[in-house]
mmCIF file of the N, C-alpha and C atoms, coordinates in Angstrom:
data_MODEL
# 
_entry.id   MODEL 
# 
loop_
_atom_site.group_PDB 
_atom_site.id 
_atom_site.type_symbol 
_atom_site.label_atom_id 
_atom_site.label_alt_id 
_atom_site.label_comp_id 
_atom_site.label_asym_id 
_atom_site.label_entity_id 
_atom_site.label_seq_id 
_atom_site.pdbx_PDB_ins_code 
_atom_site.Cartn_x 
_atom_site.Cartn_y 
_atom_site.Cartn_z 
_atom_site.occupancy 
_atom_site.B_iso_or_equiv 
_atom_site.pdbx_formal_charge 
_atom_site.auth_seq_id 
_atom_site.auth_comp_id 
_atom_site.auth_asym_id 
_atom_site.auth_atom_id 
_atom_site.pdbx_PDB_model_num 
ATOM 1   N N  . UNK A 1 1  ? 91.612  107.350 106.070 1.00 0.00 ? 1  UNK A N  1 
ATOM 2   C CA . UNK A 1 1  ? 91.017  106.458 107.034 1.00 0.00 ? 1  UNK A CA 1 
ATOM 3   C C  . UNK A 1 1  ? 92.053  106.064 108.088 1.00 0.00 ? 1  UNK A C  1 
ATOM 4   N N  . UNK A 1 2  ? 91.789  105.797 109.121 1.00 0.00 ? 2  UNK A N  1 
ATOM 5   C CA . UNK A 1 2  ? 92.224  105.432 110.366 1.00 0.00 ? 2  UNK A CA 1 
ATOM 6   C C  . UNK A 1 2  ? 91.980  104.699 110.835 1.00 0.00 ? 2  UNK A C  1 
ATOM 7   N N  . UNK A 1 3  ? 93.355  103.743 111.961 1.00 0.00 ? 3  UNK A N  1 
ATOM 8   C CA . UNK A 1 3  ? 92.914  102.345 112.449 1.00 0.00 ? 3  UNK A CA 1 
ATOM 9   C C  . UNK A 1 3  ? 91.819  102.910 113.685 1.00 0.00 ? 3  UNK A C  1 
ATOM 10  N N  . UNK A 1 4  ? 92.486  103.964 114.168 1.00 0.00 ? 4  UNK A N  1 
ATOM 11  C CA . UNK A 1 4  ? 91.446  104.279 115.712 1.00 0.00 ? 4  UNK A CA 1 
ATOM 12  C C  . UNK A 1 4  ? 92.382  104.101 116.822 1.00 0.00 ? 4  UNK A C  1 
ATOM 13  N N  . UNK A 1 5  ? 94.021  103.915 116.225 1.00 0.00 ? 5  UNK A N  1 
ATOM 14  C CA . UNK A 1 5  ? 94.505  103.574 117.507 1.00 0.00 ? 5  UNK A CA 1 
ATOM 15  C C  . UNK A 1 5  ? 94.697  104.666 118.751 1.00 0.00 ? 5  UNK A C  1 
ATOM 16  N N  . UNK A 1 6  ? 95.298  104.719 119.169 1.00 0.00 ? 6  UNK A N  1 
ATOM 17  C CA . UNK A 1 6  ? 95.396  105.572 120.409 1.00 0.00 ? 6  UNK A CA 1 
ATOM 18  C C  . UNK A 1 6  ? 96.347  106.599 119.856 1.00 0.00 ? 6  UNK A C  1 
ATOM 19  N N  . UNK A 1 7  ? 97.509  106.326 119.016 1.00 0.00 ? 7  UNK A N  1 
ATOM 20  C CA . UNK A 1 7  ? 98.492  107.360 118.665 1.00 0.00 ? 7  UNK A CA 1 
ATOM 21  C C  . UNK A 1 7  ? 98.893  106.823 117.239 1.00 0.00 ? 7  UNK A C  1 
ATOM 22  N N  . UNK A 1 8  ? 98.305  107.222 116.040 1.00 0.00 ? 8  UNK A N  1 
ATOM 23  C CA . UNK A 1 8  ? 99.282  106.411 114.972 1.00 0.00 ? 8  UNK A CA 1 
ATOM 24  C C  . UNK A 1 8  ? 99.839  107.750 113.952 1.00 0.00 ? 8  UNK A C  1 
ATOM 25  N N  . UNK A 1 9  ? 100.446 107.092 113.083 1.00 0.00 ? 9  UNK A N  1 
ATOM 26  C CA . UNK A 1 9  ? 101.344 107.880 112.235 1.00 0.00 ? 9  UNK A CA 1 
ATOM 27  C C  . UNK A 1 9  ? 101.190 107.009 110.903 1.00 0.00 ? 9  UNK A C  1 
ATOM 28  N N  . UNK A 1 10 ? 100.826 107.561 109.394 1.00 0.00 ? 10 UNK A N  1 
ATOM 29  C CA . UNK A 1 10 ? 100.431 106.688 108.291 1.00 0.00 ? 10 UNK A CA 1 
ATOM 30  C C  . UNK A 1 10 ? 101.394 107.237 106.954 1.00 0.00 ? 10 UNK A C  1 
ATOM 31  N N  . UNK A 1 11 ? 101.957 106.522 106.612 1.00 0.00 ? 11 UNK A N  1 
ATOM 32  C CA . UNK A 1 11 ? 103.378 106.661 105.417 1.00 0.00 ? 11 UNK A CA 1 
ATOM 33  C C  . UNK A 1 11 ? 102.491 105.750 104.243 1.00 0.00 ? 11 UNK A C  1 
ATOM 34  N N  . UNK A 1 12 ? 102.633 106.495 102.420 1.00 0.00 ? 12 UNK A N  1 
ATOM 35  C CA . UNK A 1 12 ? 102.312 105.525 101.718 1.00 0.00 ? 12 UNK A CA 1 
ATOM 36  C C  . UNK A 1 12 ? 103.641 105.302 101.602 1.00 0.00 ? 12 UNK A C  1 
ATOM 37  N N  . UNK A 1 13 ? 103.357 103.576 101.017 1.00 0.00 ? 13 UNK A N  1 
ATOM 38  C CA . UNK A 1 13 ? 104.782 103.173 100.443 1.00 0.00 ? 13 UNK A CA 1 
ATOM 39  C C  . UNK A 1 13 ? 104.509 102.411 99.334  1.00 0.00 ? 13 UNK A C  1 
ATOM 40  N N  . UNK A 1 14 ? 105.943 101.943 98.065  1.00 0.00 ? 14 UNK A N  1 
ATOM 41  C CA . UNK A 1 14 ? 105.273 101.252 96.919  1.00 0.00 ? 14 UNK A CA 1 
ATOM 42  C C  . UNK A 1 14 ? 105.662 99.720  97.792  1.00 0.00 ? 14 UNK A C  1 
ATOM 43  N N  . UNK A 1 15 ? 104.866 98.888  97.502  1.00 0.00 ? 15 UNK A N  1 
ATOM 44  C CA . UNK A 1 15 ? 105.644 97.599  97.713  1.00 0.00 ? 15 UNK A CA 1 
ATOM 45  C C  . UNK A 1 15 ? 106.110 96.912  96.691  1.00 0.00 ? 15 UNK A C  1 
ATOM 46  N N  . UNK A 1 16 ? 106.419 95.639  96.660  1.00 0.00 ? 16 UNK A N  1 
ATOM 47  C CA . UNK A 1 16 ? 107.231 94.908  95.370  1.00 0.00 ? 16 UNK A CA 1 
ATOM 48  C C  . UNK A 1 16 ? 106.651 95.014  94.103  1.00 0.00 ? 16 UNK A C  1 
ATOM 49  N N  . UNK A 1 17 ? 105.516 94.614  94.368  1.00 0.00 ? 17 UNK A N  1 
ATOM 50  C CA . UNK A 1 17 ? 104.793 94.770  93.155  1.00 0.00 ? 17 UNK A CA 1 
ATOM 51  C C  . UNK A 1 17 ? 104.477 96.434  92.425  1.00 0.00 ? 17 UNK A C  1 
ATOM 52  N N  . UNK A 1 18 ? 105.007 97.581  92.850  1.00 0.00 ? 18 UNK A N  1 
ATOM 53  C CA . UNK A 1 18 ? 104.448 98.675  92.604  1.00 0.00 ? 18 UNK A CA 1 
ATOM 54  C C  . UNK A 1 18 ? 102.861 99.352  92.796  1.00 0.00 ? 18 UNK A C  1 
ATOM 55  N N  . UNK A 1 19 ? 102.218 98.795  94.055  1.00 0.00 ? 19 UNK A N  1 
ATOM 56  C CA . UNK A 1 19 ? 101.330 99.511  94.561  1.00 0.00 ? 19 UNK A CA 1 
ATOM 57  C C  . UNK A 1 19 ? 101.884 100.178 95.954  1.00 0.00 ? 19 UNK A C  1 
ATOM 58  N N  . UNK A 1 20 ? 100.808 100.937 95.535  1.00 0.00 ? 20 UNK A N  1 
ATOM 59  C CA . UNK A 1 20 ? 100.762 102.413 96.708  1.00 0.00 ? 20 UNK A CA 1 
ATOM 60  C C  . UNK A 1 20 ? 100.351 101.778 98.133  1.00 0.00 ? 20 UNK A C  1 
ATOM 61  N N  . UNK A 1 21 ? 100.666 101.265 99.099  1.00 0.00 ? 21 UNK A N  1 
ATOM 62  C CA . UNK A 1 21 ? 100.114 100.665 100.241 1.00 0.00 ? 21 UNK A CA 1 
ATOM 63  C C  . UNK A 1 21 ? 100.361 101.511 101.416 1.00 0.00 ? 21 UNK A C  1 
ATOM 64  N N  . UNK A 1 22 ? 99.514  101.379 102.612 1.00 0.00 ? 22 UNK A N  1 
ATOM 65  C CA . UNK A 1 22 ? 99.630  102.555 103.866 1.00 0.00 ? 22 UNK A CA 1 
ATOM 66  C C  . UNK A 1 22 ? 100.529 101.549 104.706 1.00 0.00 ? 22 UNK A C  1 
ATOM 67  N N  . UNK A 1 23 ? 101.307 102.023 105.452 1.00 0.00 ? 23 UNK A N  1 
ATOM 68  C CA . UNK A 1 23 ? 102.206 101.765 106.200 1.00 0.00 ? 23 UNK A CA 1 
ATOM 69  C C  . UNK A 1 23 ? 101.735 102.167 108.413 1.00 0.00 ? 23 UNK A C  1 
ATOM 70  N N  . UNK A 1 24 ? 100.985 101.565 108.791 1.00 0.00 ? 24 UNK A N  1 
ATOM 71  C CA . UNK A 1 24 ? 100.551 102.783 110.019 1.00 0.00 ? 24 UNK A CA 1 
ATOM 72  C C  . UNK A 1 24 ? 101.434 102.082 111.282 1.00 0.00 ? 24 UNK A C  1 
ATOM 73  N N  . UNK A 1 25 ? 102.105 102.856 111.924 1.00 0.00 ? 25 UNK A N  1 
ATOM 74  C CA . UNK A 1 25 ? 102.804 102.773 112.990 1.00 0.00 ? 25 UNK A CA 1 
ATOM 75  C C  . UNK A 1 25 ? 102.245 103.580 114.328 1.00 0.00 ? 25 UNK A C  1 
ATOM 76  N N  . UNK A 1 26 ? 102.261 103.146 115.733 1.00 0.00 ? 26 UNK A N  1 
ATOM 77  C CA . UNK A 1 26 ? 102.014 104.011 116.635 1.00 0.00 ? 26 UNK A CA 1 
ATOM 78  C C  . UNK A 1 26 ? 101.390 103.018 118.255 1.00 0.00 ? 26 UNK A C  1 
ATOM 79  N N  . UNK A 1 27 ? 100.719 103.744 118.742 1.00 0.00 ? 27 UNK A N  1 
ATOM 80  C CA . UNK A 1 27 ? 100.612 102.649 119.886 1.00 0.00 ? 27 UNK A CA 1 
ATOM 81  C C  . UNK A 1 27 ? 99.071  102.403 120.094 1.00 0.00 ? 27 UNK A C  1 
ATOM 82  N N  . UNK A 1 28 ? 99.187  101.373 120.412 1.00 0.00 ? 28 UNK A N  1 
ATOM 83  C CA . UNK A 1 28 ? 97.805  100.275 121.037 1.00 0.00 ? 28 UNK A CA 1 
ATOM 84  C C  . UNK A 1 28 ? 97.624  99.989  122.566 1.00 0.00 ? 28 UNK A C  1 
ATOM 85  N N  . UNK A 1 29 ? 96.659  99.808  122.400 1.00 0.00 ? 29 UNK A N  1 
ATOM 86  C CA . UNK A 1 29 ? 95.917  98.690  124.197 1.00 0.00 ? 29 UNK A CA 1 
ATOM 87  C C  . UNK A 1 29 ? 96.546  97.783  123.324 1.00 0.00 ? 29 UNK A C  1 
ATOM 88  N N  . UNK A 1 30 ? 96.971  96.611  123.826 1.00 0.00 ? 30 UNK A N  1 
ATOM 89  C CA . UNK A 1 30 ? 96.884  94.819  123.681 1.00 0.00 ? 30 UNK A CA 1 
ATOM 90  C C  . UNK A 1 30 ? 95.419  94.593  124.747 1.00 0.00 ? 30 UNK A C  1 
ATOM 91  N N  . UNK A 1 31 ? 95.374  93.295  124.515 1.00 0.00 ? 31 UNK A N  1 
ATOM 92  C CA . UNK A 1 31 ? 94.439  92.828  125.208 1.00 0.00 ? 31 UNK A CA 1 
ATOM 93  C C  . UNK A 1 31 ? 94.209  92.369  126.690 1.00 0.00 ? 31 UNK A C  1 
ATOM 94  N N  . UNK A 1 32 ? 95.232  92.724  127.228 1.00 0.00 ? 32 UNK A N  1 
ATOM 95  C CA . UNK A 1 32 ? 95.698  92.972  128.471 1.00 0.00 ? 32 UNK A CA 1 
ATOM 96  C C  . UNK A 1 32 ? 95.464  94.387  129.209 1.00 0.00 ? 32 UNK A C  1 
ATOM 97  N N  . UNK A 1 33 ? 95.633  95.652  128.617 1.00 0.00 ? 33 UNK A N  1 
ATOM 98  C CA . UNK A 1 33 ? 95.344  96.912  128.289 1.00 0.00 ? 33 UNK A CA 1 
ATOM 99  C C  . UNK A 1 33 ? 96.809  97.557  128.296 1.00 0.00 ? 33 UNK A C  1 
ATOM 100 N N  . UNK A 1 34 ? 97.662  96.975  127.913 1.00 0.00 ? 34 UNK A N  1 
ATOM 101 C CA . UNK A 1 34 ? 98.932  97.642  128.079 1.00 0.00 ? 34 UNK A CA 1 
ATOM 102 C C  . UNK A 1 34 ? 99.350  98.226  126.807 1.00 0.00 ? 34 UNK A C  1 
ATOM 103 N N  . UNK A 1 35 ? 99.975  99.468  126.672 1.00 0.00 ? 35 UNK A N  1 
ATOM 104 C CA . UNK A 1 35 ? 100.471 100.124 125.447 1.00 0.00 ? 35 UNK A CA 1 
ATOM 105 C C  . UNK A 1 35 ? 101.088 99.489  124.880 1.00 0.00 ? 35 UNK A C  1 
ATOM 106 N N  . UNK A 1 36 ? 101.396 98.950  123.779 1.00 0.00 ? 36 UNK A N  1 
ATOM 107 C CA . UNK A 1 36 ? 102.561 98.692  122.938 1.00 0.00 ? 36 UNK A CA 1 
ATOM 108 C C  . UNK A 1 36 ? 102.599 99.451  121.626 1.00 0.00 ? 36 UNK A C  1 
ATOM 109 N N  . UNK A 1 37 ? 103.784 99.275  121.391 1.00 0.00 ? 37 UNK A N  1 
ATOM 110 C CA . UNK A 1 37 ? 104.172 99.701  119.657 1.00 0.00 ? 37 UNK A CA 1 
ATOM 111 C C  . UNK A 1 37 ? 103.674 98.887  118.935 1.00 0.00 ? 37 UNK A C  1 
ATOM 112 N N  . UNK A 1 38 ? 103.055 99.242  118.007 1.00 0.00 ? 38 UNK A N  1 
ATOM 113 C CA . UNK A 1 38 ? 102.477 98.978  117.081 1.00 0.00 ? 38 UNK A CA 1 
ATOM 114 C C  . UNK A 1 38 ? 102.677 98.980  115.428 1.00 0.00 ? 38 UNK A C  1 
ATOM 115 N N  . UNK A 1 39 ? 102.226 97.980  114.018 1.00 0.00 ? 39 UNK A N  1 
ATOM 116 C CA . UNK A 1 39 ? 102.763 97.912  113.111 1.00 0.00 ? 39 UNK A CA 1 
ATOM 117 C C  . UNK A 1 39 ? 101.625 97.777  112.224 1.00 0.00 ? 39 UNK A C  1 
ATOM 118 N N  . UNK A 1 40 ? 101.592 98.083  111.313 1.00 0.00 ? 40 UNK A N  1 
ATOM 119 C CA . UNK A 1 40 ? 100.413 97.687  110.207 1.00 0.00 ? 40 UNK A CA 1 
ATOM 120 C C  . UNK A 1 40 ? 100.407 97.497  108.979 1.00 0.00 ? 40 UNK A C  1 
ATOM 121 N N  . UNK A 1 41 ? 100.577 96.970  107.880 1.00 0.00 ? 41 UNK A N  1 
ATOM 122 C CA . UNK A 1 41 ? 100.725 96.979  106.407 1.00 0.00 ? 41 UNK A CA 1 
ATOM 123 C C  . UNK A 1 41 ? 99.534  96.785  105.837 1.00 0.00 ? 41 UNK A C  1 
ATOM 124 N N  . UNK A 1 42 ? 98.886  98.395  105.495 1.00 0.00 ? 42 UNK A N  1 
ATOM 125 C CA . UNK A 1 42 ? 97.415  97.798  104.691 1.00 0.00 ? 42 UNK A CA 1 
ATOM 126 C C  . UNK A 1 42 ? 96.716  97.951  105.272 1.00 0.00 ? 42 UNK A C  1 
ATOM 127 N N  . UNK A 1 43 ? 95.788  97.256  104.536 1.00 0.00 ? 43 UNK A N  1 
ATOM 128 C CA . UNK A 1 43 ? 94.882  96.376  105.820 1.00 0.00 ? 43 UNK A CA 1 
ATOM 129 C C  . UNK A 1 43 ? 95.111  95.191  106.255 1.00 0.00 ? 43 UNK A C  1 
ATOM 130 N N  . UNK A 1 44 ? 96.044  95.008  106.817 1.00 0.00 ? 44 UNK A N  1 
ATOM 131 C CA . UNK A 1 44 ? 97.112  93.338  107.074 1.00 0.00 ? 44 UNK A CA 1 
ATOM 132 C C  . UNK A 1 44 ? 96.755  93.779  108.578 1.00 0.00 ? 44 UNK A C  1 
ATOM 133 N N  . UNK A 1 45 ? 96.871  92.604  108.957 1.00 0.00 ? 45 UNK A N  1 
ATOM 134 C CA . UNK A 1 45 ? 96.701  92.744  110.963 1.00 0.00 ? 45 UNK A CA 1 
ATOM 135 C C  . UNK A 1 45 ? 98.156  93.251  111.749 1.00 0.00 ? 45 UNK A C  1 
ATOM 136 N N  . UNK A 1 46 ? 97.818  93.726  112.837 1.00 0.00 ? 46 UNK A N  1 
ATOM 137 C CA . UNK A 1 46 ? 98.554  94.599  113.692 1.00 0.00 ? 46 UNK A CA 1 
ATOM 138 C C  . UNK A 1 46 ? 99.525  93.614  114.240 1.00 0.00 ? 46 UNK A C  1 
ATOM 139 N N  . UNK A 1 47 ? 100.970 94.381  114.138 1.00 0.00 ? 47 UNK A N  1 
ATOM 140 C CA . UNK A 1 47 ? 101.696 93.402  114.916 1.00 0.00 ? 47 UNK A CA 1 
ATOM 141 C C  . UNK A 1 47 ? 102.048 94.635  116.038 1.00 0.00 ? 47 UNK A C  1 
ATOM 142 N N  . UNK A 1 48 ? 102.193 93.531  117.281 1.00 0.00 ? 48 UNK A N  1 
ATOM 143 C CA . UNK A 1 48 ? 102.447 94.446  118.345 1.00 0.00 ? 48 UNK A CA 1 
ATOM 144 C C  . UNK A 1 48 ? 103.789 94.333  118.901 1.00 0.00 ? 48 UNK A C  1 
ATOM 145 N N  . UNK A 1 49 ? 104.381 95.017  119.525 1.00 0.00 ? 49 UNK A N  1 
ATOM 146 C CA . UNK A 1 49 ? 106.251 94.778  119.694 1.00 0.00 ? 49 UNK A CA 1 
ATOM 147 C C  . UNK A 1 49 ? 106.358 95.091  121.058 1.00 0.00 ? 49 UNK A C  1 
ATOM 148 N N  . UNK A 1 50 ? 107.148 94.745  121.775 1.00 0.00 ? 50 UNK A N  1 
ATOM 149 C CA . UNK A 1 50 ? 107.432 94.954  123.317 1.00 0.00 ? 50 UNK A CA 1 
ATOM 150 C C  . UNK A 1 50 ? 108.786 95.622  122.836 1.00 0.00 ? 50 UNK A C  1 
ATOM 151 N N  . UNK A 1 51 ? 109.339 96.665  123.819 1.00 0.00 ? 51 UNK A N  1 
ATOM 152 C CA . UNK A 1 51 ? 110.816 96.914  123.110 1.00 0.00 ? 51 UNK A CA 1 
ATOM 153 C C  . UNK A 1 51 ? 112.309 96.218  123.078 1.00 0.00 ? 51 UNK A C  1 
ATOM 154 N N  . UNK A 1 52 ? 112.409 95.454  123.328 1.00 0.00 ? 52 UNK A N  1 
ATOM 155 C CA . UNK A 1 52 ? 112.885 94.646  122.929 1.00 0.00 ? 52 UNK A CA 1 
ATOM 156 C C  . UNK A 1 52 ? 113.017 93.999  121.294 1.00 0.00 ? 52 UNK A C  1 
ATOM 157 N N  . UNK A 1 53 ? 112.056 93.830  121.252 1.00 0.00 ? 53 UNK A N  1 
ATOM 158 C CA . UNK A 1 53 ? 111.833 93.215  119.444 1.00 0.00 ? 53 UNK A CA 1 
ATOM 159 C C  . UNK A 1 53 ? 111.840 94.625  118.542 1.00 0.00 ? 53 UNK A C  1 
ATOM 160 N N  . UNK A 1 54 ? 110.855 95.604  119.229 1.00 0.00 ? 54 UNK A N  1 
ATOM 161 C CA . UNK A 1 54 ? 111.250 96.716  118.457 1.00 0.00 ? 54 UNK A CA 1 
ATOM 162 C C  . UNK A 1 54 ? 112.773 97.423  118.223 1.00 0.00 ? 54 UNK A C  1 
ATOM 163 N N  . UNK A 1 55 ? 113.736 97.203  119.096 1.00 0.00 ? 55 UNK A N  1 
ATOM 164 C CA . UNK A 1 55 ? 114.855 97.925  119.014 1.00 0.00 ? 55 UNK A CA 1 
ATOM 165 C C  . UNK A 1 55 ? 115.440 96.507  117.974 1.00 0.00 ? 55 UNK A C  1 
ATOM 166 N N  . UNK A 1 56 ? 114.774 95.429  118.131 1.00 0.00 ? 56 UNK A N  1 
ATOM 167 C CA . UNK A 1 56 ? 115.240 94.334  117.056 1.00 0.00 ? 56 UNK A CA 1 
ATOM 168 C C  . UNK A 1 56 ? 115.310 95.100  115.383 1.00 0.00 ? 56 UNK A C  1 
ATOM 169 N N  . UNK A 1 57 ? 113.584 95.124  115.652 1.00 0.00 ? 57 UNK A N  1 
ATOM 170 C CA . UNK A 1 57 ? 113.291 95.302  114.418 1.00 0.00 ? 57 UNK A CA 1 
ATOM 171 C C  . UNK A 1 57 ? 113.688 96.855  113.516 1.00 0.00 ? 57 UNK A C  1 
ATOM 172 N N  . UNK A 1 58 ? 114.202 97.984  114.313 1.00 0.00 ? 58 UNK A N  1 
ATOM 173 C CA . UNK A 1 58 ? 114.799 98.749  114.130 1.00 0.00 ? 58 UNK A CA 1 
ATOM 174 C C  . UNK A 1 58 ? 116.082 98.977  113.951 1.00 0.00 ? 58 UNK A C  1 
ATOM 175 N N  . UNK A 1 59 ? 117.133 97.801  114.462 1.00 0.00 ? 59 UNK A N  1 
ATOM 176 C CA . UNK A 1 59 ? 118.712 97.286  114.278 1.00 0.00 ? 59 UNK A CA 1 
ATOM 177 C C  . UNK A 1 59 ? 118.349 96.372  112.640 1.00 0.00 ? 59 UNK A C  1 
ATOM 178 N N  . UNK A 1 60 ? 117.257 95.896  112.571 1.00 0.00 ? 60 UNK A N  1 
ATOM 179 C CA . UNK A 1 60 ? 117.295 94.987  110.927 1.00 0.00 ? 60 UNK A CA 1 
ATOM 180 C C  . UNK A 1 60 ? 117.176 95.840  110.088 1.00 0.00 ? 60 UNK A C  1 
ATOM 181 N N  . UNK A 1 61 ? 116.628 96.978  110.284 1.00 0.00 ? 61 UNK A N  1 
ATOM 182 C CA . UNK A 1 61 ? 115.813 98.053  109.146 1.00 0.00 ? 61 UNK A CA 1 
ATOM 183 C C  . UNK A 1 61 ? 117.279 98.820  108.912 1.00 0.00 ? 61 UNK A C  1 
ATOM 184 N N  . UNK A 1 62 ? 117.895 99.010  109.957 1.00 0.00 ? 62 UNK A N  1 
ATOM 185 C CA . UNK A 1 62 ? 119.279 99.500  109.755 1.00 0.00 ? 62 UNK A CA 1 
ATOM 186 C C  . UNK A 1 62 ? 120.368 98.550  108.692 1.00 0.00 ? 62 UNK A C  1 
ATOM 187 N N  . UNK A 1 63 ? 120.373 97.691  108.769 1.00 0.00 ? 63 UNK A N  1 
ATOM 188 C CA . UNK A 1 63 ? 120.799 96.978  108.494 1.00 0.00 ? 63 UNK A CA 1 
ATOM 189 C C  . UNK A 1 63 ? 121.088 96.503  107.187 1.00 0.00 ? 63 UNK A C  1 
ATOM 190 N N  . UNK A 1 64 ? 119.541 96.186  106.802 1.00 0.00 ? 64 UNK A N  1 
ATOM 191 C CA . UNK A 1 64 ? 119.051 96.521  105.353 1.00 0.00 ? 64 UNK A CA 1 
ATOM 192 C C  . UNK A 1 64 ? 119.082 97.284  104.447 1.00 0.00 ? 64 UNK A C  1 
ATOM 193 N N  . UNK A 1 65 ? 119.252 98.672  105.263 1.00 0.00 ? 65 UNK A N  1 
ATOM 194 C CA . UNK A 1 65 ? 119.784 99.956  104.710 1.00 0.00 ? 65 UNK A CA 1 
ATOM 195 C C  . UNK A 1 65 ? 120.812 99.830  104.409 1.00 0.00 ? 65 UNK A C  1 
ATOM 196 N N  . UNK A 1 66 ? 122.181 99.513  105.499 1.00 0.00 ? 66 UNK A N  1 
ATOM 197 C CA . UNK A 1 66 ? 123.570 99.434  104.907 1.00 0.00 ? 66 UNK A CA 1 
ATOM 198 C C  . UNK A 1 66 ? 123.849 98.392  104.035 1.00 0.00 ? 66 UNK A C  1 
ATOM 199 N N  . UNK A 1 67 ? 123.054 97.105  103.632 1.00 0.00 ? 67 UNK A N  1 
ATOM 200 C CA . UNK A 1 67 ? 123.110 96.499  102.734 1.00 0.00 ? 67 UNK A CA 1 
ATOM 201 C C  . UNK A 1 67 ? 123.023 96.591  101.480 1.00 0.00 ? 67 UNK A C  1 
ATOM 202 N N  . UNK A 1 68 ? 121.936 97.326  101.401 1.00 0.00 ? 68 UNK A N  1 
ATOM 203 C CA . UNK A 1 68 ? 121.419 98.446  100.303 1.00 0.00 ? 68 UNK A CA 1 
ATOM 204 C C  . UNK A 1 68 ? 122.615 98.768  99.585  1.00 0.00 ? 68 UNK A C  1 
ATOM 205 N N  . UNK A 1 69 ? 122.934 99.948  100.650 1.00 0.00 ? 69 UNK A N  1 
ATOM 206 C CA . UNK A 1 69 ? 124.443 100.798 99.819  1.00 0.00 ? 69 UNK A CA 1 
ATOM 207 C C  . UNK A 1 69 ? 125.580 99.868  99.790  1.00 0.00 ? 69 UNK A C  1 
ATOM 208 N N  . UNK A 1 70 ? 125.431 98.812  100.238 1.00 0.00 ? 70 UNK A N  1 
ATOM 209 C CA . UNK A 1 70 ? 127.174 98.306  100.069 1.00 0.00 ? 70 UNK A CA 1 
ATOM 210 C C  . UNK A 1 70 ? 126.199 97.453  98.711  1.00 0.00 ? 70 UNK A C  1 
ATOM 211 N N  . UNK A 1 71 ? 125.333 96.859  98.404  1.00 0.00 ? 71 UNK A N  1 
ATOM 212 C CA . UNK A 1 71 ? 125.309 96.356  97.078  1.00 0.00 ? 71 UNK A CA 1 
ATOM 213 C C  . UNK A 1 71 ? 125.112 97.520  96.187  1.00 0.00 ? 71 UNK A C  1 
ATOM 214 N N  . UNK A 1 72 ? 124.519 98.539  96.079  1.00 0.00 ? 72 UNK A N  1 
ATOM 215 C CA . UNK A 1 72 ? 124.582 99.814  95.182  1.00 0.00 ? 72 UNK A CA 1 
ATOM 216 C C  . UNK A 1 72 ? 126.001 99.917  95.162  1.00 0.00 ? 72 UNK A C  1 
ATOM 217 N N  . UNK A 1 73 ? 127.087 99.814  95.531  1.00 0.00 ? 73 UNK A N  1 
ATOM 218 C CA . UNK A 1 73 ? 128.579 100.399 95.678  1.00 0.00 ? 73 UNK A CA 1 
ATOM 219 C C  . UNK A 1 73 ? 128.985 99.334  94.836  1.00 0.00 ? 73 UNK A C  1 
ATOM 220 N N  . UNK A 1 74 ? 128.981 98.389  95.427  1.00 0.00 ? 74 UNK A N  1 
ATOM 221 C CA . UNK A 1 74 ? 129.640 97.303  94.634  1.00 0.00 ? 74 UNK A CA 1 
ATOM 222 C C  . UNK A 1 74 ? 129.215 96.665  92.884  1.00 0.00 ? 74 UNK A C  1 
ATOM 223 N N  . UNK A 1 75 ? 127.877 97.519  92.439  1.00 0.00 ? 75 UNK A N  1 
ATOM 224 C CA . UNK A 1 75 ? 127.389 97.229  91.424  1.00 0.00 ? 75 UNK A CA 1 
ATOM 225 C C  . UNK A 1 75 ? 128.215 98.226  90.444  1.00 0.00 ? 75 UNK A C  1 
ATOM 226 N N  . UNK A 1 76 ? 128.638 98.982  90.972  1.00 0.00 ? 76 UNK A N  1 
ATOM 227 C CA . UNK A 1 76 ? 129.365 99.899  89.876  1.00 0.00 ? 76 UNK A CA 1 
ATOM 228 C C  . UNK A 1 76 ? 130.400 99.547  89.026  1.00 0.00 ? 76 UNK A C  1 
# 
């Protein structure tokens, strides 16, 4: 199934709890009619990103990642 957006892309992922949840990324009208990037968890509502917040939210995801491995490293 599909949101209908204009361009999306759909990843399962587990979340905390160990379910299988859809992940959909890609671009939208806003209600203005302007493209933005787009976010979805589920069936959870759309968050929309100007780039700005997206290059945010793509510097945190990084981030989280190297956090990741420096606590995996340090657990040894």
């Amino acid at each position: 199934m599909t949101r209908g957006w204009r361009i999306e892309r759909r990843q399962q992922i587990t979340d905390i709890n160990g379910n299988r949840v859809v992940v959909t990324t890609g671009v939208v009208r806003n209600l203005q009619g302007h493209l933005r990037v787009a976010l979805a968890v589920d069936n959870g509502p759309t968050l929309l990103f100007d780039t700005a917040e997206r290059n945010v939210l793509a510097a945190h995801l990084d981030q989280s990642r190297d956090d990741l491995k420096r606590l995996e490293r340090n657990a040894r």
